[in-house]
C-alpha positions as CSV (number, residue, x, y, z in Angstrom):
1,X,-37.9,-11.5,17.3
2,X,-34.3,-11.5,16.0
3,X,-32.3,-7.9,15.9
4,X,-31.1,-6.2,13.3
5,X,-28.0,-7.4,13.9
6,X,-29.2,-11.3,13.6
7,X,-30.5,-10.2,10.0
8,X,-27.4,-9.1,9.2
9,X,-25.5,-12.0,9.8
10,X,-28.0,-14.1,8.2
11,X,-27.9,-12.4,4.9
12,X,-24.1,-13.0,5.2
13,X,-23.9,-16.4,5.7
14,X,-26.6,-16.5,2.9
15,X,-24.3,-14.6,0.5
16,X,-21.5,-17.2,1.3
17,X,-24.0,-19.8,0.7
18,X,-24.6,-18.7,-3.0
19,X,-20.5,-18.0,-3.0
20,X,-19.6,-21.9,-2.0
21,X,-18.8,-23.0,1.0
22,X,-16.3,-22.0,3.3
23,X,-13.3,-24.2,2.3
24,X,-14.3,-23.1,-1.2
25,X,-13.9,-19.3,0.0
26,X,-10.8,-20.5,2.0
27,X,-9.2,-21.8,-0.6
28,X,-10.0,-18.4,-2.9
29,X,-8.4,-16.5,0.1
30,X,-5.4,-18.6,-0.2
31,X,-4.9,-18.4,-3.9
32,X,-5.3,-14.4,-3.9
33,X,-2.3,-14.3,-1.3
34,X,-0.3,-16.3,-2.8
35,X,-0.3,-14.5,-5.8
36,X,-0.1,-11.4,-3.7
37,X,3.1,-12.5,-2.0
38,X,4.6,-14.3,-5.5
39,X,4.2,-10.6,-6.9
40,X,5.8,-8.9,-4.1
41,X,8.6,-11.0,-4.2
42,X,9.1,-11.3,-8.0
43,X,8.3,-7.7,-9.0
44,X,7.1,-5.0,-6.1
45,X,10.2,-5.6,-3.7
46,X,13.1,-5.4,-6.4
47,X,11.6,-2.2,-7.3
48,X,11.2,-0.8,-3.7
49,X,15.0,-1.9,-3.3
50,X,15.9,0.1,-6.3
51,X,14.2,3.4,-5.2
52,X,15.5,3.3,-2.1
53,X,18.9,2.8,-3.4
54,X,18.3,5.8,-5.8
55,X,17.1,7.8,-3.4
56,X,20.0,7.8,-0.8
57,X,22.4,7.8,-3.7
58,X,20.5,11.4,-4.2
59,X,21.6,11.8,-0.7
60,X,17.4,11.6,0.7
61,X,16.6,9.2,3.6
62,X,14.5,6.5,2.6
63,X,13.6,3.0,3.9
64,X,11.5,0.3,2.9
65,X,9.5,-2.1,5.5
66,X,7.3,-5.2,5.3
67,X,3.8,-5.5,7.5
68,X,2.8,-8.4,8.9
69,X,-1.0,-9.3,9.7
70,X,-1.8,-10.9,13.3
71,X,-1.0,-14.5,12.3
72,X,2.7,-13.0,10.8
73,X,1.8,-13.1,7.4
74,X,2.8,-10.8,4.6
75,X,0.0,-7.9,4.3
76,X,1.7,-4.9,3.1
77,X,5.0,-3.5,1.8
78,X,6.1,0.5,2.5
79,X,8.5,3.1,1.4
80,X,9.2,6.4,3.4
81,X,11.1,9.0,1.9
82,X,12.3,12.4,3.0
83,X,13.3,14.3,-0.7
84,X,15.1,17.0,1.4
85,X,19.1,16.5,0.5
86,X,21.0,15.5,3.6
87,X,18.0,15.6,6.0
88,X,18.1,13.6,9.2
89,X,16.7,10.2,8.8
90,X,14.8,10.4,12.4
91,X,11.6,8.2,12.0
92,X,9.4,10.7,12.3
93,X,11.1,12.8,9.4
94,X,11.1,9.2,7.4
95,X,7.5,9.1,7.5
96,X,7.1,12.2,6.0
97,X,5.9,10.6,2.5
98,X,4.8,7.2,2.5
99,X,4.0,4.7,-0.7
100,X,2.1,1.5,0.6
101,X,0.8,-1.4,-1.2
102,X,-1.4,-3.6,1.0
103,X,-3.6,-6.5,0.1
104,X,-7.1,-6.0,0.8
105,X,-8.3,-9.8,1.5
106,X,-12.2,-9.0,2.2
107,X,-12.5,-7.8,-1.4
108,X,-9.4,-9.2,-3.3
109,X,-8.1,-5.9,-4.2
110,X,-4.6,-4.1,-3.8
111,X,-4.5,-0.9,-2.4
112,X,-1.8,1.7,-3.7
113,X,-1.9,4.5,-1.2
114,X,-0.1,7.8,-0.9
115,X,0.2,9.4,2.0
116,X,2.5,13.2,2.5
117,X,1.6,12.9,6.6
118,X,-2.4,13.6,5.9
119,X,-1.4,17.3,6.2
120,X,-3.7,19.9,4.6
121,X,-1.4,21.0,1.3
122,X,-2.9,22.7,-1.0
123,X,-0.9,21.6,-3.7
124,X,-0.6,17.9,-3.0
125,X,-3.4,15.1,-1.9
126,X,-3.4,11.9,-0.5
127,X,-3.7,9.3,-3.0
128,X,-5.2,6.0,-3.1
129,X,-6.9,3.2,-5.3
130,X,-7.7,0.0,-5.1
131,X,-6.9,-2.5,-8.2
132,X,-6.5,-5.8,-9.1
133,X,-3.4,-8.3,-8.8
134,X,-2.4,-7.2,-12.0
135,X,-1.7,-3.6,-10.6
136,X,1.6,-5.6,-9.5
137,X,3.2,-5.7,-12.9
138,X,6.3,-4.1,-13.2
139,X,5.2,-1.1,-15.6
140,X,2.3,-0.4,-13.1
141,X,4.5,-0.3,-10.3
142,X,7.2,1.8,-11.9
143,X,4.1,4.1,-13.0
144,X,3.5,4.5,-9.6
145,X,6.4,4.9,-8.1
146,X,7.6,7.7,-10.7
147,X,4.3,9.4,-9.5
148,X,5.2,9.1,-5.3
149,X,8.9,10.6,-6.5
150,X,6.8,13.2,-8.2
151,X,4.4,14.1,-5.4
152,X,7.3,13.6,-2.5
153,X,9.5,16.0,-4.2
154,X,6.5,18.5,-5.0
155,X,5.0,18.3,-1.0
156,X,8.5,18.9,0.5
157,X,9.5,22.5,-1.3
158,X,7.1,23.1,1.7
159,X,4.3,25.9,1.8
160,X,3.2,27.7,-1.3
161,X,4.0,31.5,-0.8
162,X,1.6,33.6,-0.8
């Protein structure tokens, strides 16, 4: 009698069935990075350069990083920000407000996530969707990036008073 589990995998390897085969799905996979890392590399990195520029010409620590998956290959790109003028750029402090685009291979999506150190602000959220490739166009990423200035700036005048 096979398990649940069995069931599940079967109903998998049926969906990828109906999907193609495996070098079909493998070449899919493929395709979506390599538009992914073309993107990054034409448009998303430039921009993350830029910012980072701006932002320590305001006199605000901020760095930019690259994440590699297990086999060394691009998966995301990061910014950290401090908005405080002249605060120390210890890593901890860096990661204070965090912009990350990361390619979501399972579904073929981009994630765009905002993260002010998943601290309980009444003011400011987390923020996070998941788009398409073309959420890599330059207006969409200067969109975006205007709106983790926005949020960095308003989570670091620190607790509402009361």
């Amino acid at each position: 009698m096979p398990s649940w589990f069995d069931e599940e995998l079967t109903k998998i390897k049926k969906m990828r069935g109906a999907e193609g085969s495996d070098a079909d799905l493998d070449r899919r996979r493929d395709e979506f990075r390599q538009q992914f890392l073309q993107a990054i590399d034409a448009t998303v990195w430039p921009a993350f350069e830029n910012f980072v520029v701006n932002a320590t010409e305001h006199d605000f620590p901020a760095s930019l990083g690259r994440e590699n998956d297990a086999k060394g290959r691009l998966r995301a790109v990061h910014i950290y920000i401090l908005p405080i003028s002249g605060a120390e750029a210890s890593p901890l402090a860096l990661e204070t407000c965090t912009y990350k685009i990361a390619m979501q291979m399972g579904t073929q999506r981009i994630a765009h996530m905002m993260n002010f150190q998943n601290r309980n602000n009444p003011r400011i959220k987390n923020e996070f969707d998941f788009q398409g490739l073309d959420s890599l166009s330059e207006p969409n990423v200067d969109i975006k990036l205007k709106r983790f200035l926005e949020l960095s700036l308003e989570y670091c005048k620190g607790p509402p008073s009361l």
